[in-house]
C-alpha positions as a Markdown table, in Angstrom:
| # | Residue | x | y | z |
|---|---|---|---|---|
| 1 | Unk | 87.5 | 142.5 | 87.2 |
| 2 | Unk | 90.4 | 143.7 | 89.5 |
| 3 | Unk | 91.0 | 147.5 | 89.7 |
| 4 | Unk | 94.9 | 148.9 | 89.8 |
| 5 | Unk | 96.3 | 151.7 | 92.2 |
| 6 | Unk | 95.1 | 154.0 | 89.6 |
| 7 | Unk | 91.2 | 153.0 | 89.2 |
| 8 | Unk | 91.6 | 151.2 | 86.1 |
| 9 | Unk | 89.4 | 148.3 | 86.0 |
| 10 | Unk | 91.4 | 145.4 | 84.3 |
| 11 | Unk | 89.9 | 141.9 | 82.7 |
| 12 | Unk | 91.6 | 138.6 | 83.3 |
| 13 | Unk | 93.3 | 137.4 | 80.3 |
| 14 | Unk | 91.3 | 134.8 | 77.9 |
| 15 | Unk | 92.4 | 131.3 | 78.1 |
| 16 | Unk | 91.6 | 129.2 | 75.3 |
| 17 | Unk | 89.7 | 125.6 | 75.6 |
| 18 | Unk | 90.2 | 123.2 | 73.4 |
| 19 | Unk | 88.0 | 120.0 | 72.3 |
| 20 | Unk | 90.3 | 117.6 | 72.4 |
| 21 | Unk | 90.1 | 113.9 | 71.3 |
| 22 | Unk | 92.8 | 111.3 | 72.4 |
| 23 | Unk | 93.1 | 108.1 | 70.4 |
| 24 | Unk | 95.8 | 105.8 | 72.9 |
| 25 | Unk | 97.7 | 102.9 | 71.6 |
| 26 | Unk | 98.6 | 104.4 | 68.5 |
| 27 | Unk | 101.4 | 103.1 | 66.5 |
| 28 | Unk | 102.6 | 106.8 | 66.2 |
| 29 | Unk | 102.0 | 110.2 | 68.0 |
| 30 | Unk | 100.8 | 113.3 | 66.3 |
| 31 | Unk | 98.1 | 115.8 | 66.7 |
| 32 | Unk | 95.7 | 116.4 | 64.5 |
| 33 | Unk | 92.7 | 118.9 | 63.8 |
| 34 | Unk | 89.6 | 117.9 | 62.4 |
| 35 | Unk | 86.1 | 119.2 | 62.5 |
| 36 | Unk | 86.7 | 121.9 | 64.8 |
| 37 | Unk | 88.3 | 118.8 | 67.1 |
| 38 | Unk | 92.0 | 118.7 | 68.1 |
| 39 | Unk | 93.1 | 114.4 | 67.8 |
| 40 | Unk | 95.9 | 113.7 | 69.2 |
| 41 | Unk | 97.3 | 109.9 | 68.9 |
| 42 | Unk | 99.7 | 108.6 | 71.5 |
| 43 | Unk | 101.0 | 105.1 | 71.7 |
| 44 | Unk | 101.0 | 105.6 | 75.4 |
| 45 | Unk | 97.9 | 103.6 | 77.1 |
| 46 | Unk | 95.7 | 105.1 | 79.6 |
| 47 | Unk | 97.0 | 104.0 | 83.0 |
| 48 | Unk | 98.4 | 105.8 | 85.7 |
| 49 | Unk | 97.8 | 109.3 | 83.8 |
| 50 | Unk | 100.5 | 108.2 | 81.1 |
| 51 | Unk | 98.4 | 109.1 | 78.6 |
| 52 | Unk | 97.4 | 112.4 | 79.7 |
| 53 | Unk | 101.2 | 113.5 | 80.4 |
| 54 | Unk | 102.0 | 112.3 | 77.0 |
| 55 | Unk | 99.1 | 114.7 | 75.2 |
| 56 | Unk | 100.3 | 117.7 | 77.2 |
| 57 | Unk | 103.6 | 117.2 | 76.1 |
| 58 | Unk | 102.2 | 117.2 | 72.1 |
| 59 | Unk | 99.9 | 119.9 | 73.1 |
| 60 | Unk | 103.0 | 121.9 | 74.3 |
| 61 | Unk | 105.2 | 121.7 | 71.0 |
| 62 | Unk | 102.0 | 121.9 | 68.4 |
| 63 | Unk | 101.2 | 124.9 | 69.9 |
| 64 | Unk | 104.5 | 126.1 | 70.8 |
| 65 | Unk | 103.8 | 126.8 | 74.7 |
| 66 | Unk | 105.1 | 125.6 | 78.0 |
| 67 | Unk | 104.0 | 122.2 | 79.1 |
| 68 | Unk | 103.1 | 124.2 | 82.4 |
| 69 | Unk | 100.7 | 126.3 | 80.2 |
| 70 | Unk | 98.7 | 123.1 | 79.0 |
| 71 | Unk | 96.2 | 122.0 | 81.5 |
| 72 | Unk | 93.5 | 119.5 | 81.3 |
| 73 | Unk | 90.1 | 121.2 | 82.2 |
| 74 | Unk | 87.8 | 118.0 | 81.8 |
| 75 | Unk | 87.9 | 114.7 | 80.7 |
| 76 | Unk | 90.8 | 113.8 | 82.9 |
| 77 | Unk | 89.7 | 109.7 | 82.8 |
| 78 | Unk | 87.8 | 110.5 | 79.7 |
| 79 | Unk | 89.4 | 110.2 | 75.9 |
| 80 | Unk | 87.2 | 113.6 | 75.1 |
| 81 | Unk | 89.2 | 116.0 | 76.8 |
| 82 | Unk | 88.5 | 120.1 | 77.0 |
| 83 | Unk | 92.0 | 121.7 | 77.1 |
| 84 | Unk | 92.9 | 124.8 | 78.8 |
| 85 | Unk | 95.7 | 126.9 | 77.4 |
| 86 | Unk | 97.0 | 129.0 | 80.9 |
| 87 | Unk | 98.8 | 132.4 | 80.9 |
| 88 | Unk | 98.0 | 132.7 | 77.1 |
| 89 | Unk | 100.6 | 135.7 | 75.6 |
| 90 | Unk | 98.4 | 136.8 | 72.1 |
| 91 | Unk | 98.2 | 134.4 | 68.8 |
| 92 | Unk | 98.9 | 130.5 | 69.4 |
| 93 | Unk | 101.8 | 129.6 | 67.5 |
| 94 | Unk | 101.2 | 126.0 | 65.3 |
| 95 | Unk | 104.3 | 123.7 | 65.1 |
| 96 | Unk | 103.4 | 121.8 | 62.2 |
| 97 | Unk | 106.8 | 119.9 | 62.1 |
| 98 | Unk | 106.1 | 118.1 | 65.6 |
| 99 | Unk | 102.5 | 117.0 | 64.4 |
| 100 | Unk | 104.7 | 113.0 | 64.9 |
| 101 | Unk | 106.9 | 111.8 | 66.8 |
């Protein structure tokens, strides 16, 4: 907790984690959530981060936030990821139309 010039104590804003499961060499991209379990497909293969840059960028339009704001918290050389929505504003806003591309 931090504490402002006038005493108020103030709490670091929640950032939301994600379970996320990526699935490369798909024929398409889209994002998925099953089971409590965000899938997200991407025809990109896992070399040189290409599929990780690829996911943030789906993360970014399904949920409507700056691909800035997407970070990955674990799992970086792992297909189960745990996603980290930073500098979250309120309610998560879900793109359904860019669930393929």
């Amino acid at each position: 907790m931090a504490e402002n010039n006038n005493g108020i104590k103030s709490i670091k804003p929640i950032e939301p984690v994600f379970e996320v499961h990526v699935h490369t060499g798909s024929s398409q991209s889209r994002v998925e959530i099953r089971k409590k379990v965000i899938h997200v497909y991407t025809h990109k293969k896992p070399i040189k981060g290409e599929a990780n840059r690829d996911v943030i960028v789906q993360l970014s339009k399904y949920f409507n936030v700056p691909k800035k704001s997407i970070e990955i918290a674990k799992g970086e050389k792992s297909s189960k990821k745990l996603i980290k929505i930073k500098d979250f504003q309120g309610k998560l806003k879900i793109n359904s139309t860019n669930q393929s591309g």
